[in-house]
C-alpha positions, 0 to 999 in steps of 0.5 A: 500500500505505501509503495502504491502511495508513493508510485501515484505521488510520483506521477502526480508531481511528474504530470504537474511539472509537465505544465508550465502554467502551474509554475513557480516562480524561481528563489534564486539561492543565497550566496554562503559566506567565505568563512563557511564556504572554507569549513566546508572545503576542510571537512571535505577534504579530511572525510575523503583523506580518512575514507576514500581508498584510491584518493592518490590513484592516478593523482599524486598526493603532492598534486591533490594537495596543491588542488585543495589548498589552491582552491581553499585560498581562493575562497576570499568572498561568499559564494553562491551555491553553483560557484562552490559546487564548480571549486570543488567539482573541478578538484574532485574530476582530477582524482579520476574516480568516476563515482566520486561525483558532486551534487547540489543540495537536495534544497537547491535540487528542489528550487531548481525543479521551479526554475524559471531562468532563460535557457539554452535552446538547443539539445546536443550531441557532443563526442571528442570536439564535436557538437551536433544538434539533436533537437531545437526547443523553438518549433519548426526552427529553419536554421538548427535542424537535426544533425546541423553541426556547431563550431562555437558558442558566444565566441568559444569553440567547440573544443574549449566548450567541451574542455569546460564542462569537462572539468566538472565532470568526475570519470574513471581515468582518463575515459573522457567519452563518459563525460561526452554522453553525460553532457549529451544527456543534458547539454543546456544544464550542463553549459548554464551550470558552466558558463551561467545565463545568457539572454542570447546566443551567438552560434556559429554552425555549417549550413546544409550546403557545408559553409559556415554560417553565424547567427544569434538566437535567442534564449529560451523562457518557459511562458507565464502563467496565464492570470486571465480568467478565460477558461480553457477547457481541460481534457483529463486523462485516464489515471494510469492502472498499478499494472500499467504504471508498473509495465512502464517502470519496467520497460525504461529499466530492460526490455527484450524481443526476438526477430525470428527471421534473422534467429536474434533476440534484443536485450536493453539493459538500461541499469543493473538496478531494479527491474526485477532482473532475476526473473527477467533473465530467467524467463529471457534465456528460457524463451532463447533456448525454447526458440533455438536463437542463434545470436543475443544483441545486449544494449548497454550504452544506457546502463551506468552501472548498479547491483553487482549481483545483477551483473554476475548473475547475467554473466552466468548465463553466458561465460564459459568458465568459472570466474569471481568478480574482482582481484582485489575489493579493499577498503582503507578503514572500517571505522567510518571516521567523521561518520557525522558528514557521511548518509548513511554512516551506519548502514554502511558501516555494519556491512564493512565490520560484518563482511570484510576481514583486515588482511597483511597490507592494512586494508579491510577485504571483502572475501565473497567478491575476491575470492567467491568463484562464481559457475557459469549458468547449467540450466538455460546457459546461453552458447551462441554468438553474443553481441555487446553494443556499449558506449560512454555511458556503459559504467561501473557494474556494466563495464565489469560484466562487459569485461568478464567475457570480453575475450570469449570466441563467440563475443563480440563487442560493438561501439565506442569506448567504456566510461567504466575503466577497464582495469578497476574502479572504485565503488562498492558502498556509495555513501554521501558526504553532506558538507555541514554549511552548504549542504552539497553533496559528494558521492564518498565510493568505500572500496577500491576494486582490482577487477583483474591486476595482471591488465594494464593500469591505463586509465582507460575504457574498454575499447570495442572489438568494432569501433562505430563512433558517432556521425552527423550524418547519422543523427541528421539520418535518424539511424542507429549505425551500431545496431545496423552495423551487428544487423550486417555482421549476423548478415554476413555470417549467415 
């Protein structure tokens, strides 16, 4: 009953935020002062020092130093909220730990669901140093088109754009293509939190004939709420059934259908969160062998990571050998030292002093995920040809199932380039830290993680087998160019 309660709550607040006439207007935040602005830096700086087990990873103590105490003497007025965030979000993107990422406050995050404010009007897909339009939110606009490249904005450059937003942006190692997916997801965020607000834009594109062209368009603002008293007529719709709210939910998380001609399932796995995945494996691998399937597509280019158990569970149905899930998971302390600063201190410290074991090297190891070797599925194991699309977004849990069977013979790996490392990363236990003034929160990851210590510490993704890196022409096409292109690889095996 709760959960139905909290489902109807959900979607309620979802369908009146959807209109624009039930509004309010924007508070912009209160600026914290310096002082405050300084204790928040040194509380955060010490709870990652006693607690963060891979802070010196691939950043010298010496430099991660220099990046807190330069920034800490920058601190000499107040600042509003989204200044503070960007200080420590640019120290944070230089540990390269991709789940220690940095959040506004859940005030702030409230205050924003209201905002008001002139906004970027273009929707974009960006990739290494390029940006092209996905949408417009200005109707039937004849210049930005879908697919319609752009080379600056007020002046920058596409490069020196990306290289902005970047630095805000926290990832494993060096693998910057997370960070181009996640600004895709949401470029107008991401380039007001950046740059701030601007009433119009100066954008230079490539015309459709292919020559350069400038033009200024103006920023977006959601109407005002209309006072008069006319009465529009309001059409009600049907309140969605528990049954059909719960199908939805579902199919954002995975989904899966078969093309009989071609002898090939899809599975779209968007998250290894939820879903109910255990019996949507079952039911998915049985349905394969009951119809003699001969090749699995496994879409993961949205699946940012999850529970690790989902993830070994899918690799049973399809690894060829017994395995466990990492080298080495490790934690610097079970103490949970500055527990005040950290949501929620206690969970989490039950878990470490129930399941993990100080060993010769000082550091707290949990046993079932190093040393646990986990067989592959008997009942309805999956031996066929296996393709895997993954992209920027493809992280944490999902790069780690990726790299369990990245080297079995009837595994193919399609896309672009893993923003989850393919030599470890650092997760686990993902509590937060909620600095004391501002309240900004800083995801605070406990264990480090070693998947397999004979690979190389590169600080890279997973590189696919067959490269397919966006397009312009694609996007202005509306294709998939890496589904197309494991549609044409089963086409030339058969």
């Amino acid at each position: 009953m709760k959960r139905n309660c909290l489902l109807w709550l959900c979607f309620s607040i979802w369908i009146f935020t959807c209109s624009s006439c039930f509004r309010a207007a924007y508070i912009a935040p209160q600026n914290l002062p310096a002082a405050e602005a300084q204790e928040d830096f040194k509380v955060l700086r010490k709870v990652l020092e006693a607690n963060h087990p891979s802070l010196y990873w691939y950043t010298p103590k010496q430099r991660v130093d220099f990046l807190f105490d330069s920034a800490y003497h920058t601190i000499n007025d107040s600042l509003t909220e989204p200044e503070l965030k960007n200080k420590i979000a640019a120290i944070i993107s230089q540990l390269h730990c991709g789940h220690t990422s940095v959040h506004f406050s859940k005030a702030y995050t409230r205050r924003m669901q209201n905002d008001r404010r002139p906004r970027f009007p273009l929707n974009i897909k960006t990739w290494q140093d390029s940006m092209v339009v996905l949408s417009s939110i200005y109707r039937n606009d004849p210049v930005f088109k879908r697919g319609t490249i752009i080379t600056a904005i007020n002046g920058v450059n596409s490069r020196q754009l990306l290289d902005s937003m970047f630095r805000l942006i926290s990832t494993d190692g060096y693998a910057d293509n997370f960070k181009s997916q996640v600004v895709s997801f949401n470029f107008p965020v991401y380039y007001v939190n950046t740059f701030g607000i601007s009433k119009e834009f100066t954008i230079n594109y490539i015309d459709s004939t292919g020559l350069p062209k400038t033009t200024v368009l103006p920023a977006y603002t959601l109407p005002k709420r209309d006072t008069s008293k006319r009465r529009v007529p309001v059409i009600l719709l049907p309140r969605p059934t528990r049954k059909e709210r719960k199908r939805f939910e579902l199919l954002t998380k995975r989904n899966f259908s078969i093309d009989a001609d071609s002898k090939t399932a899809f599975i779209q796995l968007n998250t290894f969160s939820g879903g109910k995945l255990s019996d949507f494996y079952y039911s998915a691998f049985k349905k394969l062998k009951k119809d003699s399937i001969q090749n699995l597509v496994i879409d993961l280019r949205q699946n940012g990571g999850g529970s690790i158990g989902n993830s070994t569970l899918l690799t049973r149905y399809l690894i060829n050998q017994p395995f466990h899930v990492a080298d080495t998971v490790a934690a610097v302390s079970r103490r949970m030292r500055y527990g005040s600063y950290i949501h929620p201190s206690w969970l989490y410290w039950l878990s470490m002093n129930l399941f993990t074991h100080q060993e010769s090297d000082g550091r707290f190891h949990m046993r079932i995920l190093e040393k646990h070797k986990y067989k592959p599925k008997k009942k309805n194991h999956f031996n066929g040809n296996v393709f895997i699309i993954q992209g920027g977004y493809t992280f944490s849990a999902a790069t780690m199932f990726i790299s369990s069977v990245l080297h079995q013979s009837n595994v193919t790996t399609v896309g672009e380039e893993t923003g989850g490392g393919y030599y470890g990363n650092t997760a686990v236990h993902l509590p937060a830290i909620v600095l004391p003034n501002s309240r900004i929160r800083v995801i605070l990851p406990l264990f480090h993680m070693v998947f397999d210590s004979t690979r190389e510490k590169t600080g890279r993704g997973i590189f696919p087998k067959v490269m397919i890196p966006p397009s312009s022409a694609a996007i202005k096409a509306g294709t998939d160019s890496k589904v197309e292109a494991v549609r044409q690889i089963i086409k030339e095996q058969r």
